[in-house]
C-alpha positions in Angstrom: -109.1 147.2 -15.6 -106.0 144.5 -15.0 -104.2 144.8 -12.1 -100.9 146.3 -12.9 -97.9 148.2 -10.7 -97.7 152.1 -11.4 -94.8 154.5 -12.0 -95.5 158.1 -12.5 -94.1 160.4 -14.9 -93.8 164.4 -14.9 -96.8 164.6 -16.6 -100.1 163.6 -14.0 -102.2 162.0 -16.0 -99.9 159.3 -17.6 -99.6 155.6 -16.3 -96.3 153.7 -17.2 -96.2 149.7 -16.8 -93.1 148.7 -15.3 -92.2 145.2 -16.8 -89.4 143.5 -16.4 -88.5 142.1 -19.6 -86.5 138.8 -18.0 -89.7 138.1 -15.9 -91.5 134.8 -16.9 -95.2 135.0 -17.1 -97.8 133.1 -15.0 -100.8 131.6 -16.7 -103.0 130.2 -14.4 -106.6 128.5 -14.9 -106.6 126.8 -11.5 -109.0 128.3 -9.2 -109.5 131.1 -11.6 -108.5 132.4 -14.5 -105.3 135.0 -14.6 -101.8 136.3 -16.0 -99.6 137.0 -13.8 -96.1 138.7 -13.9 -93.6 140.2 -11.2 -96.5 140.7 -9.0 -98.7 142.4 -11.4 -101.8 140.2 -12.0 -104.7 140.6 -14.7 -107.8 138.8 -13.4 -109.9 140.7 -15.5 -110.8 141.0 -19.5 -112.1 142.6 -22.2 -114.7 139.6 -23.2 -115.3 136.7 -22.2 -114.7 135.3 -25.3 -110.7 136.2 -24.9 -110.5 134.8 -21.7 -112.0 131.9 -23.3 -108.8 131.9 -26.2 -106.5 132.0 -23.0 -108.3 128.9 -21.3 -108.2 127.0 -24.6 -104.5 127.7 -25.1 -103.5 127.2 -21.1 -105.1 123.4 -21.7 -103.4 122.8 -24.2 -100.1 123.3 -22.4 -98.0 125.2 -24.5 -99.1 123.0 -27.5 -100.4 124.6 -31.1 -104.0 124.3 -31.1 -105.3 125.6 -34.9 -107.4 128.7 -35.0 -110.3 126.9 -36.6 -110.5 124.8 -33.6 -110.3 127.8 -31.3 -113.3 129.2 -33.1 -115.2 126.4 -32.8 -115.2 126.5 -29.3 -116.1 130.4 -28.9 -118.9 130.0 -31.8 -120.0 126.2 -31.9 -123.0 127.2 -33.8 -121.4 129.5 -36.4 -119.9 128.7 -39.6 -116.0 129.1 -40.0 -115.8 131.7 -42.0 -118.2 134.5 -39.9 -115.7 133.1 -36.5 -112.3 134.1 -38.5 -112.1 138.0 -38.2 -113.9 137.9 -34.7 -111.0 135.6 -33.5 -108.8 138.2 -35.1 -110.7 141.1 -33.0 -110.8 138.7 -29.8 -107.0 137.7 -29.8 -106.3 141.9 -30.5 -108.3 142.4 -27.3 -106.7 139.7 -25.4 -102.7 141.1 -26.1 -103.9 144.7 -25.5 -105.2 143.7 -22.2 -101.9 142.0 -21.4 -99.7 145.7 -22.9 -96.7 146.0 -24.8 -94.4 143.5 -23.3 -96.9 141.2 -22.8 -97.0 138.7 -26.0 -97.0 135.8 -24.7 -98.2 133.5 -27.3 -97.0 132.1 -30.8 -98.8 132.3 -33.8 -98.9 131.9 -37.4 -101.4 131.9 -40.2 -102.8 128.7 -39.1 -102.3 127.7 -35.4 -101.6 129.5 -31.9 -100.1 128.6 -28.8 -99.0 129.6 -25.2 -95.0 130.3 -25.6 -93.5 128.1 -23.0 -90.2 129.9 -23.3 -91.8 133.1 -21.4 -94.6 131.1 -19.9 -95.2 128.8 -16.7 -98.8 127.2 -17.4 -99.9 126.2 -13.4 -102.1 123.1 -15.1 -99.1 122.3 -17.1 -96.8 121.9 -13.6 -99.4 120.3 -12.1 -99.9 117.7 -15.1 -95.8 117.0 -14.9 -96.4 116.4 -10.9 -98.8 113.7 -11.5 -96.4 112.2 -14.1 -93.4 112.3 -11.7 -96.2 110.7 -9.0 -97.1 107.9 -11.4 -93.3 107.1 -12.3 -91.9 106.9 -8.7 -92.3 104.4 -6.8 -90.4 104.8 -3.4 -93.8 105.4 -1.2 -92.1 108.6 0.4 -91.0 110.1 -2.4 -94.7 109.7 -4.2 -96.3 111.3 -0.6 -93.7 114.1 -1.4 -94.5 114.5 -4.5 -98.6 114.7 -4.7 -99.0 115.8 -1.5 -98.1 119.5 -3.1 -101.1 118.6 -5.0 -103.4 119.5 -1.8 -102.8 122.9 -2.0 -103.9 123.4 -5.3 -107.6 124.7 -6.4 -109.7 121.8 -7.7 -111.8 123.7 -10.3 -110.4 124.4 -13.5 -111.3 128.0 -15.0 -113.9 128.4 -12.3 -117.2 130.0 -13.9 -116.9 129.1 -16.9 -119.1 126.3 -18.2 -118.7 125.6 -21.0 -119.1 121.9 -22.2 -115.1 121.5 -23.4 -114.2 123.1 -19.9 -116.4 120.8 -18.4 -115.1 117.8 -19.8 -111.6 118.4 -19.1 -112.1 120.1 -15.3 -114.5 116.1 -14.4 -111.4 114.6 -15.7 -108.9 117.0 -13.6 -111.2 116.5 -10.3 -111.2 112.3 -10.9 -107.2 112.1 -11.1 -106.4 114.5 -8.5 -109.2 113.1 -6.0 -107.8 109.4 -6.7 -104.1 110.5 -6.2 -104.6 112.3 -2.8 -106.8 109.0 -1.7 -104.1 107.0 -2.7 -101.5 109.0 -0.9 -103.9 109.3 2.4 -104.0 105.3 2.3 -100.4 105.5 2.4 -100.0 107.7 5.3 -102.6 105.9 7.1 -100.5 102.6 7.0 -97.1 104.5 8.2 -99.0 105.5 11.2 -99.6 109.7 9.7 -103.2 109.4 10.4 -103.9 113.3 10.8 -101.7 114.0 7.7 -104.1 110.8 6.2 -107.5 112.4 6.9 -106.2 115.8 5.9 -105.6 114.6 2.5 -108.8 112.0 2.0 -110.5 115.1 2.9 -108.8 117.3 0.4 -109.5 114.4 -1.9 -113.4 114.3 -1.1 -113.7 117.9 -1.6 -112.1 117.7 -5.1 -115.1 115.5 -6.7 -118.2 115.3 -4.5 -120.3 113.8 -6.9 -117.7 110.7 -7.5 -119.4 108.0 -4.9 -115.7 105.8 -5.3 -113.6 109.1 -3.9 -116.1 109.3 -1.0 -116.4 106.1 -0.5 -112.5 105.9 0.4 -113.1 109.2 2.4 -115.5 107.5 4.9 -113.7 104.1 5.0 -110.6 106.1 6.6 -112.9 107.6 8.5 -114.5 105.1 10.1 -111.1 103.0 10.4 -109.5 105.7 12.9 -112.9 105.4 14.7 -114.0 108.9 13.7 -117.6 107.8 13.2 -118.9 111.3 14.3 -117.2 113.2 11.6 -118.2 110.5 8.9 -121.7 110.8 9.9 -121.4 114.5 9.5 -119.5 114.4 6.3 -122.3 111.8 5.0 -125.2 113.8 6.1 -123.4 117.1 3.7 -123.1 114.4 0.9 -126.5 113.7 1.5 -127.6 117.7 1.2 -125.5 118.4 -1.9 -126.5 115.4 -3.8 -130.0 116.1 -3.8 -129.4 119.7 -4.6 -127.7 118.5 -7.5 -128.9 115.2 -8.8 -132.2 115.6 -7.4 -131.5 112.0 -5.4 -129.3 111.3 -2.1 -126.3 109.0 -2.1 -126.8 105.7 -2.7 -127.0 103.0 0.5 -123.1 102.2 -0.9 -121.8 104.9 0.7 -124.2 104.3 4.0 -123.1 101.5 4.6 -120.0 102.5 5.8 -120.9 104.9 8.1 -123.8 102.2 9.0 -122.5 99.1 8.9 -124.6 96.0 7.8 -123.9 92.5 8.3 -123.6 89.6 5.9 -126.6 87.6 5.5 -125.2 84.7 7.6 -124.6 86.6 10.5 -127.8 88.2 10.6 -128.9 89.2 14.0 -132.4 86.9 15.0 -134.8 89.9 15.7 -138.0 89.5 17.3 -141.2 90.3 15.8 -143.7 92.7 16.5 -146.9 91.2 18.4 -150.2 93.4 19.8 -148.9 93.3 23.2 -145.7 95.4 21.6 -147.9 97.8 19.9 -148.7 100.8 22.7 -152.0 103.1 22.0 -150.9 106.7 20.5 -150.8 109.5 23.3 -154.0 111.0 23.6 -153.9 114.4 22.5 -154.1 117.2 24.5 -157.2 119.0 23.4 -159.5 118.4 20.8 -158.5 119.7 16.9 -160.5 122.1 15.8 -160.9 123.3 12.3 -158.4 121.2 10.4 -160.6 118.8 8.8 -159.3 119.7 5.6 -156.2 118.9 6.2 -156.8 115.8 7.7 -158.9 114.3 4.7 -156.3 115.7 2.5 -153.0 114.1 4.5 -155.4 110.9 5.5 -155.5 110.0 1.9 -151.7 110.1 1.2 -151.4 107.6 4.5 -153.5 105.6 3.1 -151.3 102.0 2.7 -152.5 101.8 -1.0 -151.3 105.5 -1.7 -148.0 106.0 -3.5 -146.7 108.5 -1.0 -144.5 106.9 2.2 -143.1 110.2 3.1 -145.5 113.0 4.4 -143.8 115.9 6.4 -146.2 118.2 8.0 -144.3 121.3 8.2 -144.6 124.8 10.2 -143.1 127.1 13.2 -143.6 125.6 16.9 -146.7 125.6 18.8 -148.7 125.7 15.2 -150.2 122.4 16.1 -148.6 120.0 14.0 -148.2 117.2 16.7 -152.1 117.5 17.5 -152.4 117.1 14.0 -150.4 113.9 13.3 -151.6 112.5 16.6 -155.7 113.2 14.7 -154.3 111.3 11.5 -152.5 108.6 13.2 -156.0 107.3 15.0 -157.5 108.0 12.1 -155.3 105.7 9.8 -154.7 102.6 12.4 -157.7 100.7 11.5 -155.8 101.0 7.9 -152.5 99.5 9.2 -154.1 96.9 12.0 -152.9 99.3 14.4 -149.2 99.1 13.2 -148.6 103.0 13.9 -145.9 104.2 16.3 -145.5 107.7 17.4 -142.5 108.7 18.6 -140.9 111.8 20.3 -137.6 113.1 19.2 -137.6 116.5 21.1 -135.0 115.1 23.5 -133.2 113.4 20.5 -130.2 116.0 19.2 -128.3 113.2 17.7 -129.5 112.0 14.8 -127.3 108.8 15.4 -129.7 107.8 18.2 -133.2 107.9 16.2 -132.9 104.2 15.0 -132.6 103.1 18.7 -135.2 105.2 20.1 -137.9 103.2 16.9 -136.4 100.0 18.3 -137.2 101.1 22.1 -140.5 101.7 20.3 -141.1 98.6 18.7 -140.4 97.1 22.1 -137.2 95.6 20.2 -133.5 94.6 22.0 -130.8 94.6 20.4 -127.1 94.8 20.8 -124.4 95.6 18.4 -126.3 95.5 15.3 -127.5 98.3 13.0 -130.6 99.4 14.3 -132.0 100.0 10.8 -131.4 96.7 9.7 -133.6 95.5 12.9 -136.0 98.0 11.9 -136.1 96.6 8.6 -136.5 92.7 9.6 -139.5 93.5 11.9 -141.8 95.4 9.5 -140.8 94.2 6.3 -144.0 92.2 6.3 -147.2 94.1 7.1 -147.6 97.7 6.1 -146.7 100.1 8.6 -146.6 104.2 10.0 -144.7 106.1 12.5 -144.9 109.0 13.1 -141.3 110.8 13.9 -142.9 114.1 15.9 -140.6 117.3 16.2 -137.2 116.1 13.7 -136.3 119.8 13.0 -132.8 119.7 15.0 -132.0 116.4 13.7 -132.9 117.1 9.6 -128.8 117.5 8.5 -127.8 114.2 10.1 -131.4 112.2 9.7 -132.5 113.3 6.4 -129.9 110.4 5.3 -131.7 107.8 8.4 -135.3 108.5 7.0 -134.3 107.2 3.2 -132.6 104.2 4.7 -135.6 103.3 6.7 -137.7 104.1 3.1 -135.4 101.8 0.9 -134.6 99.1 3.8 -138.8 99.0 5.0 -140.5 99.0 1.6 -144.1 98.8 3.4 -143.4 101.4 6.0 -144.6 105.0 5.9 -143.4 108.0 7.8 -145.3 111.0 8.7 -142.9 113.7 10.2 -143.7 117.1 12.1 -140.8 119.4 11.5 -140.0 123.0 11.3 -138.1 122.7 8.0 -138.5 120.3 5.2 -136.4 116.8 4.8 -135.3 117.2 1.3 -135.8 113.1 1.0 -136.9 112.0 -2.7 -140.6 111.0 -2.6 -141.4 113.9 0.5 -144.6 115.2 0.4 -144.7 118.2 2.1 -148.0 119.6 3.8 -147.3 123.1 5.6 -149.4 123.5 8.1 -150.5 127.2 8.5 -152.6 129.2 11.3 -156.1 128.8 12.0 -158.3 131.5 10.7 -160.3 133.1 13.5 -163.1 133.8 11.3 
């Protein structure tokens, strides 16, 4: 049922609308789809396919969009003449919903449209703001004008997919997410650096998936020496991206959160000798009934294996660092003893795991990215460390391990962690209890 203010008559069981008849009506598709009037909102509708007519008439912006075109959208698949009389039923629907004083659309045999004289269409005012943005061009008068633009929701007709709405809402997100970046840069250069970050964010948050938005997110960032919060924001970009694309950001957007330098000025690194390479801790009793998974993981460490990523995953005390410690011996031959095993227990920021591989390696080094040290010293000979207990540092190093994978093509890492990397290419091995059988 719509939302709608209440007057009672003498009789109890009947519901009047009060409308005023000089109100304008709302149409809104910004952050979700409604009609709004005096207050009253409808949020809700018969079908989906009229609140589907509304969205294709609110894009439009109060232009005449024909029927035929309309029905195309609701029934892609159908032919023209079947869609006719259901548009008929769905538009009856749709002005029922909205009651007796509620016609707020034009129409004619052919065509129908949003009537602009008793309707304000939110992506139609925000559309006009951009224009007024793009046509100023005294820089406080163009912050005054977008900045408005913050406050608006960045989906278009949230929850509904379908392709035309998709289309036009990746378009929406783009121009917005530029025009608040452009306005941050702005206010970063009149000295507004809060107001600057608050609206780079805004702008990030519009269009996560566009790498040239957050790109101009973390190079404010990292400008006002807010390296913390970059590496944050970069480690969430690194989360949703796999979510969605199935792959993590690409080293573009590292790179400013990580900064490498040009070839020229290339830091001269040592190299890794045998005196460098330490024996692995012995463990601390003897593994018992794992052979299993020891052939099994042994196999992916192999240097000729595919697989350079092998979590061994499970809850603490299960014995996963016994476990890796077992494969690690078991593999150095393989690698001319070029495995490492480090402990990040200590370690809670993930910022610090590239200088705890170089203390390691048994490499110094001062001012440069660690990863591109790591990089220079094992890009050779193939390689394996071992990264023992990385649960706590998974949001922020998730993004550290696939540098080190696309920076160190011959390295491999074995992790022991409570909860799964999420890195394209892991191979995860959960590590269960030990039957007592």
């Amino acid at each position: 049922m719509p939302h709608l203010s209440e007057a009672r008559t003498n009789r109890p069981d009947s519901l009047v609308v009060v409308i005023n008849p000089n109100e304008r009506w709302s149409v809104r598709i910004l952050g979700g789809v409604s009609v709004e009037r005096a207050g009253q909102v409808i949020d809700r509708f018969p079908t989906r396919r009229s609140a589907l007519i509304l969205i294709r008439l609110a894009l439009a912006q109060g232009r005449a969009v024909s029927r035929d075109a309309i029905a195309a959208a609701l029934w892609p698949d159908q032919f023209s003449e079947t869609t006719k009389p259901r548009l008929r039923q769905e538009l009856a629907r749709l002005k029922k919903v909205l009651g007796e004083s509620g016609d707020i659309f034009e129409s004619d045999r052919l065509s129908l449209r949003l009537d602009t004289s008793k309707d304000d269409i939110d992506l139609k005012d925000a559309e006009q703001m951009l224009v007024r943005y793009a046509l100023e061009k005294r820089p406080e008068q163009k912050i005054n004008i977008a900045e408005p633009l913050a406050q608006y929701p960045e989906e278009i007709a949230p929850g509904y997919d379908e392709p035309w709405i998709l289309a036009v809402r990746k378009d929406w997100r783009t121009r917005t997410a530029h025009t608040l970046l452009e306005i941050a840069g702005v206010c970063e250069t009149r000295g507004e650096l809060e107001r600057a970050v608050q609206l780079a964010r805004k702008a990030a948050s519009n269009d996560l998936l566009n790498e040239d938005v957050q790109s101009g997110f973390l190079q404010i960032l990292v400008r006002l020496e807010r390296h913390e919060e970059a590496a944050q924001h970069l480690a969430e970009l690194d989360r949703v991206y796999f979510q969605q694309l199935g792959v993590g950001p690409s080293h573009r957007l590292a790179q400013w959160v990580w900064p490498r330098r040009p070839p020229e000025q290339a830091p001269i690194t040592g190299q890794i000798t045998a005196a460098k390479i330490k024996p692995l801790p012995a463990p601390l009793a003897e593994l018992f009934g794992r052979a299993c998974e020891v052939e099994s993981v042994a196999a992916m460490l192999d240097p000729s294996s595919d697989v350079r990523l092998i979590t061994l995953s499970g809850p603490g005390g299960i014995g996963k660092t016994q476990l890796s410690l077992t494969l690690g011996r078991q593999v150095a031959d393989a690698y001319r003893r070029r495995v490492w095993f480090i402990a990040l227990a200590e370690i809670e920021s993930p910022s610090r795991i590239g200088k705890v591989i170089l203390d390691a390696l048994g490499i110094g080094t001062i001012d440069e990215d660690p990863i591109d040290v790591i990089a220079s010293v094992l890009s050779k000979e193939p390689s394996l460390i071992i990264l023992d207990n990385f649960e706590q540092l998974v949001d922020g190093g998730a993004q550290i391990v696939r540098r080190l994978l696309e920076q160190c093509t011959k390295l491999k890492l074995l992790v022991t962690t409570r909860r799964r990397l999420n890195v394209q290419g892991e191979r995860e091995f959960p590590v269960g209890a030990l039957s007592l059988i």
